[in-house]
N, C-alpha and C positions, 0 to 999 in steps of 0.2 A: 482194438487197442484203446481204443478211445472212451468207450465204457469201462475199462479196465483201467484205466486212468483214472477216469469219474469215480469209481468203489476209491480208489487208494485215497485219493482226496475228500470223500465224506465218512472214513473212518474215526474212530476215537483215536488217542493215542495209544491206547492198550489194543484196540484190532490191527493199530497199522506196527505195533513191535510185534506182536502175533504174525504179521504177515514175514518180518522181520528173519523170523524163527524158524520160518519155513526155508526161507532161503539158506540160513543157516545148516540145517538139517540137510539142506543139497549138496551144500558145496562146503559144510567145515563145520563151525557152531554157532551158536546164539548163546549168548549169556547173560543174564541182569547180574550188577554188581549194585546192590544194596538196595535202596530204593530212589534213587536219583539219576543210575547209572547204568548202561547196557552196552554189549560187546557185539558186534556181527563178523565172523572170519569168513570170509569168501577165498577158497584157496584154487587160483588158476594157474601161475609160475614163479619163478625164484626172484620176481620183483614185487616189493610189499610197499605197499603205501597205508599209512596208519596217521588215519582221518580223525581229527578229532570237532564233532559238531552238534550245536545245538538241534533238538528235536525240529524247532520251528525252521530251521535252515535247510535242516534235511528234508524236509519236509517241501518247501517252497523255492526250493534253486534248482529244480530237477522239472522235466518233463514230464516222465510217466509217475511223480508222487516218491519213488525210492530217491534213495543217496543217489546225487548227481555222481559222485566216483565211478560208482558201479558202471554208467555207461559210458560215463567221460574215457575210464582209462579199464578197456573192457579184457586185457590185454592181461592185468597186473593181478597181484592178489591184495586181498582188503583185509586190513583189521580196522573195521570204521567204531569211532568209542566214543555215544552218545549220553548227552545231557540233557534232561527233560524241564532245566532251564537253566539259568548263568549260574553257573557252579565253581568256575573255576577248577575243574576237578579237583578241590581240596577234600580227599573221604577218604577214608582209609581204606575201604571196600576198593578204591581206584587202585589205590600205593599199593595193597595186598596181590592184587590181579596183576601189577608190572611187575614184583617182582616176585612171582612165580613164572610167570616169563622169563626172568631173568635165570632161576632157577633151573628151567626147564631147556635154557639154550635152545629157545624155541625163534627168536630173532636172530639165531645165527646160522637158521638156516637159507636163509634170503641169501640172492647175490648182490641186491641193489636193496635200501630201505630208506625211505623217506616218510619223514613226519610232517603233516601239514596242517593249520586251522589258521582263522583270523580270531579276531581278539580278542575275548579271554580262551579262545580252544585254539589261538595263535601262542597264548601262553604256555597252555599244556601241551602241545605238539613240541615246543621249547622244553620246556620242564620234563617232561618223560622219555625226550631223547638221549636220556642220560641210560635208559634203557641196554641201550642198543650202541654202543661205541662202532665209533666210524659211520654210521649212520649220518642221512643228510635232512633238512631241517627247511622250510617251507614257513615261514611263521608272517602272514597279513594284518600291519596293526597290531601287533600282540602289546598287553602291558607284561612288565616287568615282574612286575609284583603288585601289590596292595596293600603290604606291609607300609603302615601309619611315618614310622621312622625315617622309611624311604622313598617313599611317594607321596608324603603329604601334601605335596604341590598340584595334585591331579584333584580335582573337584566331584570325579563324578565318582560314580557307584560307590557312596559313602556306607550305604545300607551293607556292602559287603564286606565294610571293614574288619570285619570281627570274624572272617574265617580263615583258618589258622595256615599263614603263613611262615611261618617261620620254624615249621617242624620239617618232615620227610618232602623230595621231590620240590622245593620251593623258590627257591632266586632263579628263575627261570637264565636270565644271560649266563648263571654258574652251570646249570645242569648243560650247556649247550659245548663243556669244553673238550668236552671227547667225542663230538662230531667230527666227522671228516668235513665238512665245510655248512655255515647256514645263509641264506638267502632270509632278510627282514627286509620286507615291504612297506611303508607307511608314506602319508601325506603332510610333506611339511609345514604346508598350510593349517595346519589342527595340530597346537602346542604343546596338549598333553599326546597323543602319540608323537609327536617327533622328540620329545624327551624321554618316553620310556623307548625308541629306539634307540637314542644314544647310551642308552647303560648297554647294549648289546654289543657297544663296539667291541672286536678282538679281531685278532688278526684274521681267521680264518671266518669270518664274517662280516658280509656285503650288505652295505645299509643301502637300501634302492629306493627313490623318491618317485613316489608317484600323486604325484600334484594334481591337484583338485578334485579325488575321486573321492572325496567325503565319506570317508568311512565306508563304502561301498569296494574295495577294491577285490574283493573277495569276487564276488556278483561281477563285478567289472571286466574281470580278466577272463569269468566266464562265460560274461555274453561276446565278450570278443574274439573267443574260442583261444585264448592265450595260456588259459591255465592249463590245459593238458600237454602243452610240449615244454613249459615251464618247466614242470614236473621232470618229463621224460629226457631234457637236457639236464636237470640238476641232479639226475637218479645217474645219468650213465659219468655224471663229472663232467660232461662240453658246455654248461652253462657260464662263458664268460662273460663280458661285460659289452662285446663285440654282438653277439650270437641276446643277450637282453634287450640291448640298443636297438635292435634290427627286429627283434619280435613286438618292440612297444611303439613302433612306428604305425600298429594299428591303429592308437588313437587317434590319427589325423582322419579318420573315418567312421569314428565313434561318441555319436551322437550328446551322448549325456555327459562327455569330456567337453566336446565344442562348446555346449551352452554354459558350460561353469568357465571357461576360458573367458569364451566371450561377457559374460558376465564380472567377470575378476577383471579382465583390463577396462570395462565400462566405470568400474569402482573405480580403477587407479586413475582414471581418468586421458586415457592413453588410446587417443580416437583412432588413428595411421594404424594400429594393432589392430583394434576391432574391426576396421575395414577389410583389410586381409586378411581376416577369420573367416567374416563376413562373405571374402568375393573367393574363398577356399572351398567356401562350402555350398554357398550357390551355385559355383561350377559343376559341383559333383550330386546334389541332393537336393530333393526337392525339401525347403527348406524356407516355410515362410517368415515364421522369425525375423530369422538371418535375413533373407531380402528385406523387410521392412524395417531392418537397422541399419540395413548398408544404402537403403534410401534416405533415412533419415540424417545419416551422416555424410551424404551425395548431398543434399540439400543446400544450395547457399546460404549462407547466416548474414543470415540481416543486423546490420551493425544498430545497438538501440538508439544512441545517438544521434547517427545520420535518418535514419527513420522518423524520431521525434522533430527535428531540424524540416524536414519533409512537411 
């Protein structure tokens, strides 16, 4: 397995969508849509998950080299719809393919369908769930749009300004209203996603804060194994707010959360916090860090005054 890992990781991008194809050709199809765009249908049962990921993600959040879906949720069937780099799926080659989908009442043959990607294929998981009415909706960090009129307050990906938003499949919070319910994730610590979450507010979607995962939350949820029952509470409808609470209670065991915690309260300047970070996680982890800041703030402080008086 493990040379067989090695080939998938020193492929090109044209050998490892080739590999792509094969899988394709096993279990449903392989398609390229234009030259920017490609399709993988893996058909296992009447639950669909329809992945939307950049090459390099796919490429790099997985173990053996394939789409982490494929083994995360081994279970489901896949329509995974890759982008060979930030594309926003703005193509028409994309618009054409969903709706022959739609033509073909081929998403109505699912019992359960979820759309999932983080940010800009957090937008198009949003955006082409418009697809699939009553469908449920996964969207990490997504922007709203990049239309100039309505996002100018957002600073980054300027270079992307200029793809055309405002024709088919685009205001992504609008394409989201004939879902059966969506789940948007983001970190309200980072401005510009917590304002493109809020254009998402509606009734029938849950803006969920996940604090201090720096634009990682994608990666996050799946090194802490949370993304795949996510998924499979929001597919069958039991994902309430009870049944989230209780699944995100992993971060108190998760590494790369503690050190931005502990970090953010050393900012705020908020010492009592940092200690019981500090003494949470020495308890449970070997945790050098953490011990040499929970000694440094163990330390008596020497008043400069009385010192200089000395």
């Amino acid at each position: 397995m493990a040379d067989a890992e090695n080939d998938l990781v020193d492929l090109s991008d044209k050998e490892w969508l080739a590999e792509l194809s094969l899988i394709g050709e096993d279990k449903g199809y392989f398609e390229n849509l234009g030259p920017d765009h490609s399709v993988l249908f893996a058909e296992e049962s009447p639950r669909l998950l329809v992945s939307f990921m950049t090459m390099k993600s796919a490429r790099t959040l997985s173990d053996d080299g394939l789409p982490y879906v494929l083994s995360m949720l081994p279970g489901w069937s896949h329509l995974i719809v890759l982008c060979d780099h930030e594309t926003w799926y703005r193509d028409p080659c994309v618009y054409g393919y969903f709706d022959r989908l739609v033509d073909d009442g081929f998403l109505e043959d699912f019992d359960q369908v979820v759309f999932m990607g983080a940010g800009s294929c957090g937008y198009a998981a949003a955006a082409y769930s418009v697809a699939a009415p009553g469908a449920r909706v996964l969207a990490m960090e997504p922007q709203a749009t990049l239309e100039p009129l309505l996002t100018g307050w957002d600073p980054r990906f300027r270079k992307y300004r200029r793809l055309p938003f405002g024709d088919r499949y685009a205001f992504a919070p609008d394409m989201i209203e004939a879902a059966d319910g969506a789940l948007v994730l983001f970190d309200p610590t980072n401005d510009p996603d917590a304002m493109h979450a809020a254009l998402f507010h509606r009734a029938h979607v849950r803006l969920k804060q996940m604090r201090l995962f720096g634009g990682r939350i994608e990666a996050g949820l799946l090194e802490m194994g949370l993304l795949a029952p996510i998924i499979e509470h929001l597919g069958d409808g039991s994902l309430d707010d009870r049944t989230f609470a209780g699944l995100l209670r992993a971060r108190r065991g998760y590494m790369p959360y503690l050190r931005a915690l502990l970090s953010y309260r050393d900012i705020e300047g908020r010492e009592k916090a940092a200690m019981a970070i500090c003494r949470h996680t020495t308890e449970r982890y070997k945790a050098p860090r953490f011990r040499r800041r929970l000694a440094a703030l163990e330390a008596p402080q020497v008043d400069p005054e009385a010192a200089e008086a000395e």
